[in-house]
MARSEPA-127226 format. One record per residue: residue number from 1; chain; x, y, z of N, C-alpha, C, CB in turn. Coordinates in pm, 1 decimal, decimal comma. Glycine has a CB too. Layout:
BEGIN
+-----+---+----------+----------+----------+----------+----------+----------+----------+----------+----------+----------+----------+----------+
:   k : c :      n.u :      n.v :      n.w :     ca.u :     ca.v :     ca.w :      c.u :      c.v :      c.w :     cb.u :     cb.v :     cb.w :
+-----+---+----------+----------+----------+----------+----------+----------+----------+----------+----------+----------+----------+----------+
: NUM : A :        X :        Y :        Z :        X :        Y :        Z :        X :        Y :        Z :        X :        Y :        Z :
...
+-----+---+----------+----------+----------+----------+----------+----------+----------+----------+----------+----------+----------+----------+
This chain:
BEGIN
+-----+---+----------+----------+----------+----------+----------+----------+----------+----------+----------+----------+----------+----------+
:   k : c :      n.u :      n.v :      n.w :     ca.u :     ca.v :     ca.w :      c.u :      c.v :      c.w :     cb.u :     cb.v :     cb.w :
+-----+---+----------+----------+----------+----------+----------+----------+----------+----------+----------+----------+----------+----------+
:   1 : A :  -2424,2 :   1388,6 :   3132,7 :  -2449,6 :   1247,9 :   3105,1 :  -2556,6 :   1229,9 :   2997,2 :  -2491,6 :   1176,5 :   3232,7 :
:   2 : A :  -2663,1 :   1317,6 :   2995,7 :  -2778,0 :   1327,9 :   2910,7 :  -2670,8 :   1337,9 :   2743,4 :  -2896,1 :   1493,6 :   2965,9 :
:   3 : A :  -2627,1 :   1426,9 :   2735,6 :  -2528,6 :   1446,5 :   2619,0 :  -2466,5 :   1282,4 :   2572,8 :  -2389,5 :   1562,1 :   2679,1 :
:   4 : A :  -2449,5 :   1262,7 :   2631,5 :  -2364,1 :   1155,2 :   2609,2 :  -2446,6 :    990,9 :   2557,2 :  -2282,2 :   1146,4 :   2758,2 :
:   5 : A :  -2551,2 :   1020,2 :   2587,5 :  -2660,3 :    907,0 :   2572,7 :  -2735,4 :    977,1 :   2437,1 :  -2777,1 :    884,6 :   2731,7 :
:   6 : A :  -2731,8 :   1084,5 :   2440,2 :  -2801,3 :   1154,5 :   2304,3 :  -2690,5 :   1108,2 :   2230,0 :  -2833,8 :   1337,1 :   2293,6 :
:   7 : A :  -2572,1 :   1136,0 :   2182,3 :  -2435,6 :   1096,5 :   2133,0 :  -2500,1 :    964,9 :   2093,7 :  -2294,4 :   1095,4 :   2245,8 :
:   8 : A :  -2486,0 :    852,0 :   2176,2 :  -2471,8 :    733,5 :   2176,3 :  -2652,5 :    694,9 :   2070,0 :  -2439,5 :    678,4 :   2361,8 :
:   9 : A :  -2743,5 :    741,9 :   2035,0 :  -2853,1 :    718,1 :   2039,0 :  -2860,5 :    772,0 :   1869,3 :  -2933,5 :    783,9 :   2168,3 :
:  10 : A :  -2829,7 :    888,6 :   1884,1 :  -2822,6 :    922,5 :   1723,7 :  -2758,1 :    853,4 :   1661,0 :  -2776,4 :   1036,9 :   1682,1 :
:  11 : A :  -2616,0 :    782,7 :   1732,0 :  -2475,8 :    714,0 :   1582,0 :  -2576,9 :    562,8 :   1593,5 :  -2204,7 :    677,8 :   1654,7 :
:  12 : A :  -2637,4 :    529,2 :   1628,7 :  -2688,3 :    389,2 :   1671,5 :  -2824,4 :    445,9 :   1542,5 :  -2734,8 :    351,1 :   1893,3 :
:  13 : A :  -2905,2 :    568,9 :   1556,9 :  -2959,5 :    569,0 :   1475,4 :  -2954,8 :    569,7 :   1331,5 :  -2993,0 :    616,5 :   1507,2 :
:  14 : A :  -2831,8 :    636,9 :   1323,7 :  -2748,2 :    679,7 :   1192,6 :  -2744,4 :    559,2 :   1112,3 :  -2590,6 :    733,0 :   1221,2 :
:  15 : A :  -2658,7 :    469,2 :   1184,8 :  -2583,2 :    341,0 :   1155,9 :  -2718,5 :    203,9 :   1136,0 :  -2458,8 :    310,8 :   1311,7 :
:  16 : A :  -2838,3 :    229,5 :   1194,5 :  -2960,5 :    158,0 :   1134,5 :  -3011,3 :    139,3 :   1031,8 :  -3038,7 :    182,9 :   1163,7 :
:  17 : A :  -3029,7 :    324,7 :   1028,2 :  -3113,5 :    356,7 :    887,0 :  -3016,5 :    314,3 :    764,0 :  -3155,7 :    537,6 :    870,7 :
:  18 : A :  -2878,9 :    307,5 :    758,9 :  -2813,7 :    281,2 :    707,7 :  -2795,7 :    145,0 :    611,8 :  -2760,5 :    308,9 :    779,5 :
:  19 : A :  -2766,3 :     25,5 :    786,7 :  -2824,0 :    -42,0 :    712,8 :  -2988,2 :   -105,3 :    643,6 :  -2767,9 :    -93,6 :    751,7 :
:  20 : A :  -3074,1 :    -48,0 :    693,1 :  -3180,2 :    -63,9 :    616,1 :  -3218,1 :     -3,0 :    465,3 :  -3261,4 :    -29,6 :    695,1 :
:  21 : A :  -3141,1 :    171,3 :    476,4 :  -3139,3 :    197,4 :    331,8 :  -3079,6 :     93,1 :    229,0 :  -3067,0 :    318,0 :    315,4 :
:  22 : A :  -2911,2 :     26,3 :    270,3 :  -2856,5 :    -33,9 :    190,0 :  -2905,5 :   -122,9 :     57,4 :  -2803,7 :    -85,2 :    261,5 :
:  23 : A :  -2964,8 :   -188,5 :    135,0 :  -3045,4 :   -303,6 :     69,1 :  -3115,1 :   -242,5 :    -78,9 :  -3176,2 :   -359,1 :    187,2 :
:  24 : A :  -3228,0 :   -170,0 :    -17,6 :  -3285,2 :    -29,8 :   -158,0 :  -3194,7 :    -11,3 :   -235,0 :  -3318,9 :    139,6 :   -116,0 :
:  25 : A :  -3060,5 :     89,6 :   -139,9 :  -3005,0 :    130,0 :   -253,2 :  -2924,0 :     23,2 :   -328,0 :  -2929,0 :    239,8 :   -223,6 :
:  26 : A :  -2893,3 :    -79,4 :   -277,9 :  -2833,6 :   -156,8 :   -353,1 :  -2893,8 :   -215,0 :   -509,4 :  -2812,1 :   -250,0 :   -263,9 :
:  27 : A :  -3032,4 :   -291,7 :   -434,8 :  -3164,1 :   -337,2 :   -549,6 :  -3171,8 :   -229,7 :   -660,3 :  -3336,1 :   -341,5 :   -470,4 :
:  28 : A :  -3126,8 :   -107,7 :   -631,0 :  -3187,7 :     -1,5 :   -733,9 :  -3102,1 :     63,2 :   -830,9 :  -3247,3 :    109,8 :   -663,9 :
:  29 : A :  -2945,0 :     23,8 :   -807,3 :  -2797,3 :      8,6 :   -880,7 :  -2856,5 :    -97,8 :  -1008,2 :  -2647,1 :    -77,7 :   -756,6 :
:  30 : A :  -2775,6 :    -95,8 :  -1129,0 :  -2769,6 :   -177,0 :  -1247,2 :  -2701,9 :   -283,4 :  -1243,3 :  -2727,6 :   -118,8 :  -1344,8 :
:  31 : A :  -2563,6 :   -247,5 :  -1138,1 :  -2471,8 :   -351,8 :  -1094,2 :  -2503,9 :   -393,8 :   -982,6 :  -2345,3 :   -320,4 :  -1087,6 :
:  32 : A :  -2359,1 :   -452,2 :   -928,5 :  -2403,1 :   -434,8 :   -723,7 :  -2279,0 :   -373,6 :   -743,0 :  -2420,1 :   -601,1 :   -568,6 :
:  33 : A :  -2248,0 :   -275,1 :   -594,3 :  -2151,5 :   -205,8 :   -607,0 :  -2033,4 :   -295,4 :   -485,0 :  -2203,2 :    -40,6 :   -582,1 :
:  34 : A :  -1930,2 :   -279,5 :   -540,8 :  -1804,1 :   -304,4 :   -446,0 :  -1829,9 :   -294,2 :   -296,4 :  -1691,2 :   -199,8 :   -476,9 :
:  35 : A :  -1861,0 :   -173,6 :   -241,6 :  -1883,6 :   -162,2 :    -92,4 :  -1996,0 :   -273,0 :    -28,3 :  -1936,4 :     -6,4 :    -64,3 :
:  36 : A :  -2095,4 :   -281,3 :   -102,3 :  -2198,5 :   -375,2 :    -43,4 :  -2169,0 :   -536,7 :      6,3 :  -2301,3 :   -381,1 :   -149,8 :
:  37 : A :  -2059,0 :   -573,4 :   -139,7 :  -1996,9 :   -658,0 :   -143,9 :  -1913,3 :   -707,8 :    -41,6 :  -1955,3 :   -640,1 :   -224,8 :
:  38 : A :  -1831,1 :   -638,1 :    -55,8 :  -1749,1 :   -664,2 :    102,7 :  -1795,9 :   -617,9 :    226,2 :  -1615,5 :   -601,9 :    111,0 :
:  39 : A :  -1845,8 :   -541,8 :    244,2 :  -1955,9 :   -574,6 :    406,1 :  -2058,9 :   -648,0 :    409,1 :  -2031,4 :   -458,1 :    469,1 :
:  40 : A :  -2079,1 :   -740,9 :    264,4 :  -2128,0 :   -874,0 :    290,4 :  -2038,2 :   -990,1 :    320,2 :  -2198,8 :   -908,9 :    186,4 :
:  41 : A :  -1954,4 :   -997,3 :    237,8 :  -1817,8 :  -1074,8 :    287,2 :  -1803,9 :  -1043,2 :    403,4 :  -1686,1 :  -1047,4 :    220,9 :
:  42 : A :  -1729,6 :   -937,4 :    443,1 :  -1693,3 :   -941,6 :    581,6 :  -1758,2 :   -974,3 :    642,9 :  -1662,3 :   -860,9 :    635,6 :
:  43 : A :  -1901,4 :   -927,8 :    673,9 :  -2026,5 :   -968,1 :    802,3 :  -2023,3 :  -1118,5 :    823,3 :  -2206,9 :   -927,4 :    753,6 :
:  44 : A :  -2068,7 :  -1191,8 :    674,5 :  -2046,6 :  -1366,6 :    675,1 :  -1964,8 :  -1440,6 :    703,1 :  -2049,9 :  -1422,6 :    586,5 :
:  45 : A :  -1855,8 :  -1354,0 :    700,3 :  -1713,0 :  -1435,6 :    635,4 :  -1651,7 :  -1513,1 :    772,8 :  -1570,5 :  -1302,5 :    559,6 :
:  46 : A :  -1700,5 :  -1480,9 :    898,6 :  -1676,1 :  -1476,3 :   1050,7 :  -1665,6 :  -1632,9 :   1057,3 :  -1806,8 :  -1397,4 :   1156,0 :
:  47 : A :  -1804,4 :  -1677,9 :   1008,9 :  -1815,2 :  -1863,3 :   1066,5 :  -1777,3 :  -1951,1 :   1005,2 :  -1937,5 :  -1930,0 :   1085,8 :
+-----+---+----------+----------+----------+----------+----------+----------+----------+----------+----------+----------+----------+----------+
């Protein structure tokens, strides 16, 4: 069960830092890139 909560704890960590890098790496592109774009669309696009 311990395994399984470690599992669950790292992809939750993974998937944080992630989005917190984004942002950086986005600001630090010349353009904005395609991917950012649409998982901004998508995230908003809900309401």
């Amino acid at each position: 069960m311990a395994k399984v909560w470690t599992g669950i704890v790292v992809v939750a960590a993974v998937v944080a830092s992630f989005l917190l890098v984004a942002p950086v790496i986005e600001s630090g592109t010349s353009g904005s890139t395609q991917l950012f774009q649409a998982v901004g669309t998508a995230d908003g696009g809900a309401d």
